[in-house]
C-alpha positions in Angstrom: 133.9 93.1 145.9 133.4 91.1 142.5 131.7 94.6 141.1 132.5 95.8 137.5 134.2 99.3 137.5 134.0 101.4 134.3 135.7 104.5 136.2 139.5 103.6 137.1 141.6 106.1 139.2 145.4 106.9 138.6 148.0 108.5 140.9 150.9 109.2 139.2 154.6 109.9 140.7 155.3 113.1 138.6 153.0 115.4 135.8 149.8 113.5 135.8 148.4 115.9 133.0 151.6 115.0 131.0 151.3 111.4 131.4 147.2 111.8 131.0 148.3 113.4 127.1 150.6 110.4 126.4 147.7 108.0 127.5 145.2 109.7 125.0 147.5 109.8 122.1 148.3 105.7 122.5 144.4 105.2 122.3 143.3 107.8 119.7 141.6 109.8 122.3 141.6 113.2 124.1 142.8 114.1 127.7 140.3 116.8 129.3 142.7 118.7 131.4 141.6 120.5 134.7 144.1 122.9 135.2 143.1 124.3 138.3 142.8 120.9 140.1 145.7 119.0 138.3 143.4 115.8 137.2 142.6 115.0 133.5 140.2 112.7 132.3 140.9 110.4 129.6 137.6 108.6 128.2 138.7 105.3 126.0 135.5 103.7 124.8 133.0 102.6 128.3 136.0 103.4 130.7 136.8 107.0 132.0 140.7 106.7 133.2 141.2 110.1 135.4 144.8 110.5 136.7 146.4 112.9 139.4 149.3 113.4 141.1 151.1 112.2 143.9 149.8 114.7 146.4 149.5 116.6 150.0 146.3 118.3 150.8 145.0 119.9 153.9 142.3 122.5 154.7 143.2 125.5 156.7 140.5 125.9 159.8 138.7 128.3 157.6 139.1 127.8 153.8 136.6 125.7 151.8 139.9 125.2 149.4 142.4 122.5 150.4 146.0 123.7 150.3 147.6 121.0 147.5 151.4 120.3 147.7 153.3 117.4 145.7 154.3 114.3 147.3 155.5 110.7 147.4 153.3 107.8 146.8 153.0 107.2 150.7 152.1 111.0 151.2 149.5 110.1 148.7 148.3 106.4 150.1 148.7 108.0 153.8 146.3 111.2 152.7 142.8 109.0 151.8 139.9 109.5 153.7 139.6 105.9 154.7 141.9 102.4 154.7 139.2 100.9 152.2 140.0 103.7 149.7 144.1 103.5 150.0 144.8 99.9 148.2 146.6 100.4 144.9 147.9 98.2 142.5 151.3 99.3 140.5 151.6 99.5 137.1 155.4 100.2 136.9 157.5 97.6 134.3 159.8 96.7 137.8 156.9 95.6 140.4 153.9 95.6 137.8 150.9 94.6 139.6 152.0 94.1 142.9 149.4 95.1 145.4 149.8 98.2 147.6 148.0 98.1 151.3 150.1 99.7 153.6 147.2 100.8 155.9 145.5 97.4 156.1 142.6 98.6 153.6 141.4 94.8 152.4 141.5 93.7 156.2 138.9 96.5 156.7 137.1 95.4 153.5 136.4 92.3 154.2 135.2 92.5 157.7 132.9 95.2 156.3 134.1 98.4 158.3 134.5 102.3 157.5 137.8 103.1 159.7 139.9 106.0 159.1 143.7 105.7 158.4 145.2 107.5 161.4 144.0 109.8 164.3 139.9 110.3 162.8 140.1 113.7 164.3 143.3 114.9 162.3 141.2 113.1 159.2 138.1 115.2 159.1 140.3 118.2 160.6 141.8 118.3 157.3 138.8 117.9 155.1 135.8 118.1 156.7 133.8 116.6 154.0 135.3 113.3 154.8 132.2 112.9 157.4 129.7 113.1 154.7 131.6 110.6 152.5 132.1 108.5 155.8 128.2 108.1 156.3 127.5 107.8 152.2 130.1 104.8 151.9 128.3 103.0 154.9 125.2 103.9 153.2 125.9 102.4 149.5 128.0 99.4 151.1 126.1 99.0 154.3 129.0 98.9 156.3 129.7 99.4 160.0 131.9 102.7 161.0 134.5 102.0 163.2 133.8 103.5 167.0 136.1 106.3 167.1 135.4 106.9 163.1 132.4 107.6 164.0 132.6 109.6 167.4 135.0 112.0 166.0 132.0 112.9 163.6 130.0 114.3 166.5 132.5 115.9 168.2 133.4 118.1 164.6 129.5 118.2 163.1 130.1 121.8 163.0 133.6 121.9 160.5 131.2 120.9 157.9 130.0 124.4 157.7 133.3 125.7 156.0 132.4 123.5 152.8 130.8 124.6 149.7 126.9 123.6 149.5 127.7 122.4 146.3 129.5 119.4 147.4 127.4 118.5 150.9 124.2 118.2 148.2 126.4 115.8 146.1 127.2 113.6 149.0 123.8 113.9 150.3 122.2 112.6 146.9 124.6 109.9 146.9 123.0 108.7 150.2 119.6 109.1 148.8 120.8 107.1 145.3 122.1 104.0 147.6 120.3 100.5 147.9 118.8 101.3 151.7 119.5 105.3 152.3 117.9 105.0 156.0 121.6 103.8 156.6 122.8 107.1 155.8 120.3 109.3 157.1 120.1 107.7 160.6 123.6 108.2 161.1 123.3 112.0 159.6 120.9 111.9 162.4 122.7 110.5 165.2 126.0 112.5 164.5 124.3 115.4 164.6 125.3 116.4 160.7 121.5 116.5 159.6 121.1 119.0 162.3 123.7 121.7 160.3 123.0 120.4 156.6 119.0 119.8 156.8 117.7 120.7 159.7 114.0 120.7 158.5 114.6 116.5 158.3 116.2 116.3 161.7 112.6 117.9 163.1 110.7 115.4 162.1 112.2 113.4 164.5 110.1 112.5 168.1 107.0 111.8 169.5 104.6 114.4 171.5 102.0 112.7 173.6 98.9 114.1 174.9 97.0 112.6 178.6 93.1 113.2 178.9 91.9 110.7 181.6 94.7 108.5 182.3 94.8 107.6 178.8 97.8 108.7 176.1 97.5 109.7 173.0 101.1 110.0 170.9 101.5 110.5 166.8 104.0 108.3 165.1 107.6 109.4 164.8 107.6 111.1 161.6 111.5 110.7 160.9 111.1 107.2 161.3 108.3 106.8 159.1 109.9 109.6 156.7 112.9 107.0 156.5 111.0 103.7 155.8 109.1 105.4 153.0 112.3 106.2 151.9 113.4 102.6 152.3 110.2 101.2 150.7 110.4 103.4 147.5 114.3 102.9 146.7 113.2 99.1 146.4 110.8 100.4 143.1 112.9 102.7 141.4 115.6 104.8 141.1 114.6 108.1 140.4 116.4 110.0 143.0 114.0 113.5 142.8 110.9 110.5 143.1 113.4 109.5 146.1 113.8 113.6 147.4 109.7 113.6 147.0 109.8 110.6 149.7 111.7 112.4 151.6 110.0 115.3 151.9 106.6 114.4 151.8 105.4 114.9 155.5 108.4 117.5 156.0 105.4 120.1 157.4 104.0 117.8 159.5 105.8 119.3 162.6 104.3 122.9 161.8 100.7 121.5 161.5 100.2 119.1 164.5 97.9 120.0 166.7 95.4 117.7 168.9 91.7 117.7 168.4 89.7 116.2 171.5 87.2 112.9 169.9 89.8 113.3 166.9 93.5 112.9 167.7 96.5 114.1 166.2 96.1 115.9 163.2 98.6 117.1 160.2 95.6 119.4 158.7 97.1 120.9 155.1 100.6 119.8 155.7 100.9 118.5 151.8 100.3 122.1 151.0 102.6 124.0 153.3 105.2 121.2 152.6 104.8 121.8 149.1 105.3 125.5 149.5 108.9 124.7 151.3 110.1 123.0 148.2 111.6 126.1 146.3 113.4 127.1 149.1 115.0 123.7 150.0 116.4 123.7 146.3 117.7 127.6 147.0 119.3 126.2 149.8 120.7 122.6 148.6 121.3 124.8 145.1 119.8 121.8 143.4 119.1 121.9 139.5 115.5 124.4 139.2 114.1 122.2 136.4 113.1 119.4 138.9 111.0 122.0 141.2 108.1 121.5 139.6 107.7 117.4 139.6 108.8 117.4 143.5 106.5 119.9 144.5 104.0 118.7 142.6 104.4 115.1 144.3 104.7 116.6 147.9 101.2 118.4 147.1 99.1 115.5 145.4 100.4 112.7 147.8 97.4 112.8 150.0 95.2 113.1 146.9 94.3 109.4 146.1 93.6 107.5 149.2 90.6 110.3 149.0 89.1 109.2 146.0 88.4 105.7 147.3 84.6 105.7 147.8 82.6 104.4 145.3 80.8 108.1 145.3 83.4 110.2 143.5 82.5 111.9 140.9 84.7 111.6 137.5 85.3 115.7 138.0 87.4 114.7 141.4 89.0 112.1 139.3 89.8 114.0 136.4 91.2 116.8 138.9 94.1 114.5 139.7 94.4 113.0 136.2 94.7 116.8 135.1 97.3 118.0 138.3 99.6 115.0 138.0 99.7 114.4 134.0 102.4 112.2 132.8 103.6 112.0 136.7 100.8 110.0 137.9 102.7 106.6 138.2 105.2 108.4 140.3 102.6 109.5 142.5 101.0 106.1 143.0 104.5 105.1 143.7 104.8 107.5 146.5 101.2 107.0 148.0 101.8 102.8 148.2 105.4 103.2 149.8 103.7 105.5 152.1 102.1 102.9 153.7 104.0 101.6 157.0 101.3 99.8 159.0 102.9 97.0 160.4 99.3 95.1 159.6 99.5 93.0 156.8 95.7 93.2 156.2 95.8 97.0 156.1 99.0 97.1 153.9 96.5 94.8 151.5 93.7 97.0 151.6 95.4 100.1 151.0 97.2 98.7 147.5 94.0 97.5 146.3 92.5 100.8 147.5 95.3 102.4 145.1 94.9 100.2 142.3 91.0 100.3 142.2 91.8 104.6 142.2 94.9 103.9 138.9 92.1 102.2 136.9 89.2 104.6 137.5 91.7 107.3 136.7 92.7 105.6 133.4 89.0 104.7 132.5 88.6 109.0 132.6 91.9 109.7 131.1 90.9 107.5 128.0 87.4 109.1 127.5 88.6 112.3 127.9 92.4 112.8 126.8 93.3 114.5 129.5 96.5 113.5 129.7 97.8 116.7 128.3 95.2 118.8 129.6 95.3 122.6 129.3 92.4 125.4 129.0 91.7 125.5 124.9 91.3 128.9 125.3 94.7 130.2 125.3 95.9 133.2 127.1 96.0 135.7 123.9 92.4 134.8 122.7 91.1 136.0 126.0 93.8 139.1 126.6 92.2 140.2 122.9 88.4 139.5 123.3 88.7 140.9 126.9 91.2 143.9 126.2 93.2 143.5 129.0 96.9 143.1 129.8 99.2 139.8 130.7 98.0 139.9 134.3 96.5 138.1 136.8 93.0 137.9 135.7 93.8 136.2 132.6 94.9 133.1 134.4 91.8 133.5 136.8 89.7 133.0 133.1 91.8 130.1 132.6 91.2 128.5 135.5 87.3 128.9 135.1 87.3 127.7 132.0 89.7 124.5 133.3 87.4 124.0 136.3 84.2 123.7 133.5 86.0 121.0 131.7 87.4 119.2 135.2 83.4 119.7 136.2 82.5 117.9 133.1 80.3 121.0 132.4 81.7 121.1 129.2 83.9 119.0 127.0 87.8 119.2 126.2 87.2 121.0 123.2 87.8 124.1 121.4 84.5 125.0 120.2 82.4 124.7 123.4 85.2 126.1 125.6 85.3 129.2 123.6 81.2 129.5 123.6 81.9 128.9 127.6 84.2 131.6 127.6 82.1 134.3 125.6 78.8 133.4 127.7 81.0 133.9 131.3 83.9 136.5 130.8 82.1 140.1 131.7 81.2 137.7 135.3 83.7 136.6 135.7 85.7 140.3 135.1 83.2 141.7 137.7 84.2 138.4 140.1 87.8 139.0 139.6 87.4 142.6 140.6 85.7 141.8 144.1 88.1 139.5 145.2 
């Protein structure tokens, strides 16, 4: 495919970790063994060598563990998922560098095509997560799945549930990370996988339509428009959790339809509720906690900007989003202008400028009044010792008042008047706290 490969995969007829210590030593490097899965990794300079042994693996119709038996070369070549993945080129003194393609794998690679070795049902029957790396490969390569490859996904959607979450989130990301990841997630869709692995994205899919009068009134598809978002914002960047955010940015938009007669559809506070979800999509996907935060945060604001349009907002609204988004505000602006999926051209124009003319105003307020790191300047011990009170809930209800004074531009972002603020309004805002 005339690609440049830094990470170069070994299968060795014998004791792969043996042979991996050998390598190391001739190059002045180390092997890291995995003992538990028989593979060691050998890094000299850019490349990362792994080898393994000829093998045999299949998974019993309940274990999330493939039993692993040594074997020939051909047990090895005739175990790979697919034909593309079972060339090989030897490296042996007596045939060195003849090529290896006894299941017709650069046929398949050239015509483009995902096809399965032998019976595709006996292929995913033995590891199940085979389907996910089908749809990810026609994903990243934007391939076409052979017929029966594919069929034989929808007819065993459901033997995906006997592996580890673990390893569906990694094939999952890898669709999300490729150059058009629509690819992947319409045939998640279609084969019914989406369903079992995220079934909060398959529900955005369809249309309801209301009829008052003879006339019809029907909402986008949101999986569809989900999906070209997605598409639009792979083309800027490759930040897969600013890719996630895309992908989750109307998830609650199913939960908070509802038609309003003179009005239409409506998706009232379904940035909010969506944003709530996050935490327990990463529970469930076990993904990484430390990107919570910047998805959630993206999910909530993206609504945010096209709002502060009008030549009538006040600096406060602007320095409100300056303030929640912080260093993340690009992103944001990212998300909001890939979000845009009118087919009119003259819309599509209007809505970027709209977007740009909000970026500058916002930088115009960020520069006069330094919020990019904004914070109360009346920290949290100052007021638990003037106010003798506990860690507790009311001290971040002071905070926030004292926040919303500066975002008000009722006072400045300063220590001094903040703290005069403070004095002047605690014993109200104690009392306030205490009616809630």
């Amino acid at each position: 495919m005339n690609k440049s490969v830094k990470d170069i995969d070994f299968t060795v007829v014998g004791d792969a970790l043996e042979f991996a210590q050998i390598i190391a030593n001739e190059f002045n490097s180390k092997a890291i063994i995995y003992e538990r899965f028989r593979t060691a990794l050998v890094p000299i300079g850019e490349y990362q060598l792994e080898f393994v042994g000829t093998r045999k693996e299949v998974y019993t119709k309940n274990s999330r563990n493939p039993i692993v038996e040594t074997g020939s070369l051909k047990d090895d070549i005739y175990r790979r998922d697919f034909t593309i993945n079972s060339m090989a080129i030897s490296l042996n003194k007596i045939n060195y560098g003849e090529f290896i393609d006894l299941l017709n794998g650069k046929t398949d690679l050239e015509n483009n095509i995902i096809r399965t070795p032998f019976n595709s049902i006996d292929t995913y029957n033995e590891d199940p997560l085979r389907m996910m790396r089908c749809l990810r490969f026609a994903s990243q390569l934007n391939f076409e799945i052979e017929e029966q490859s594919l069929k034989s996904i929808e007819i065993l959607k459901d033997r995906i549930k006997i592996i580890s979450q673990e390893r569906i989130t990694d094939e999952f990301f890898k669709i999300l990370k490729s150059p058009t990841p629509s690819i992947g997630l319409n045939y998640l869709y279609e084969t019914g996988l989406l369903n079992i692995i995220f079934p909060e994205v398959a529900y955005l899919s369809g249309v309801d339509i209301v009829s008052k009068n003879n006339i019809h009134f029907a909402h986008k598809d949101v999986f569809k428009h989900t999906l070209q978002v997605l598409d639009n914002i792979s083309t800027e960047t490759e930040n897969v959790w600013l890719r996630f955010a895309a992908l989750l940015h109307d998830i609650a938009k199913p939960k908070t339809k509802k038609y309003i007669e003179g009005i239409g559809w409506t998706f009232y506070g379904h940035e909010e509720i969506g944003a709530r979800w996050i935490k327990r999509f990463f529970r469930e996907l076990k993904l990484p906690m430390q990107h919570l935060d910047y998805v959630e945060k993206l999910v909530r604001l993206h609504q945010r900007p096209m709002t502060l349009v009008e030549e009538h907002i006040t600096d406060s609204a602007l320095r409100r989003l300056a303030a929640y988004a912080g260093n993340d505000l690009e992103d944001l602006l990212t998300l909001c202008k890939a979000d845009i999926t009118t087919r009119s051209q003259k819309k599509v124009n209007k809505y970027l400028k709209n977007y740009e003319v909000v970026k500058q105003k916002i930088i115009e307020v960020q520069q006069k009044d330094k919020l990019r790191e904004f914070q109360s300047p009346v920290r949290g011990e100052t007021i638990m010792e003037l106010c003798d009170i506990k860690p507790s809930r009311l001290v971040g209800f002071i905070k926030l008042k004292i926040e919303d004074a500066i975002l008000e531009g009722i006072i400045p972002n300063n220590f001094e008047e903040s703290y005069q603020f403070f004095l002047e309004n605690k014993d109200i805002w104690i009392v306030e706290f205490n009616n809630i």
